[in-house]
C-alpha positions, 0 to 999 in steps of 0.5 A: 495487536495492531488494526489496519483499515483501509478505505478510497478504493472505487471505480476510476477511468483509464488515466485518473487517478484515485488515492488510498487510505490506510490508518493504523491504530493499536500498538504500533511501534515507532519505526515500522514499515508499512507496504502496499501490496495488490492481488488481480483476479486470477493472479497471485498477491504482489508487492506494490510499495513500501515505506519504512518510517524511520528515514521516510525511505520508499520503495516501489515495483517496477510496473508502479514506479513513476506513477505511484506514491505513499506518502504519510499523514506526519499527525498520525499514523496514516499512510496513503497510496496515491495512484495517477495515470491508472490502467486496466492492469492496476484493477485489483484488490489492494491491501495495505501491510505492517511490519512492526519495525524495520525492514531490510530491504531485501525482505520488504517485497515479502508479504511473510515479512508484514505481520498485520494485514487490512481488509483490503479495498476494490480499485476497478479502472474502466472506461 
C-alpha cells in the first residue's frame, strides 16, 4: 500500500503564488508516476500535471502551462505543485495521485490510470 498527504493549500490573492506538498510513503516503486489532479466547485475532477520519475519528464494542462511547475524533493519521495500568477479559476480542491510505474503518456491525464489518491487540499484564490 502507498499513502499520499498532501499539505500547503490556503487562501491566496489574484497574482501570488502558493506551493503544494505531497509526500508519498509506503511501498512505492522506483519509477512511478505521480500528477496532480484538481476538482472546482461544480465541475468535474481535471488533470493538471504530471511527473514520471524516471527521466523527470512533466507534463502539464494547457490552462496551467507556464505557470505551473512539479518539481521533486531528490531525498525523498516528495513531490511539489508550485503555482505562480494564481487566478480565481484555479480555486479548487487539489489532489495529488500515484501510478506505481510508469506511465505512457497517453494515459497520464486519466485519473483510472493513478492507483493511489491523497486527501486532497483547499487552494481558494480571492482578493
Amino acid at each position: 500500500q502507498v499513502q499520499l498527504v498532501e499539505s500547503g493549500g490556503g487562501l491566496v490573492q489574484p497574482g501570488g503564488s502558493l506551493r503544494l506538498s505531497c509526500a508519498a510513503s509506503g511501498r512505492v516503486f522506483s519509477g512511478y508516476t505521480i500528477a496532480w489532479f484538481r476538482q472546482a466547485p461544480g465541475k468535474e475532477r481535471e488533470f493538471v500535471g504530471a511527473r514520471r520519475w524516471t527521466g523527470g519528464d512533466t507534463f502539464y494542462a494547457d490552462s496551467v502551462k507556464g505557470r505551473f511547475t512539479i518539481p521533486r524533493d531528490n531525498a525523498g519521495n516528495t513531490v511539489y505543485l508550485q503555482m505562480n500568477r494564481l487566478n480565481a479559476e484555479d480555486t479548487a480542491v487539489y489532489y495529488c495521485a500515484l501510478h506505481n510505474g510508469r506511465l505512457i503518456v497517453s494515459r497520464l491525464r486519466s485519473e483510472e490510470s493513478y492507483d493511489y489518491w491523497g486527501q486532497g487540499t483547499q487552494v481558494t484564490v480571492s482578493s
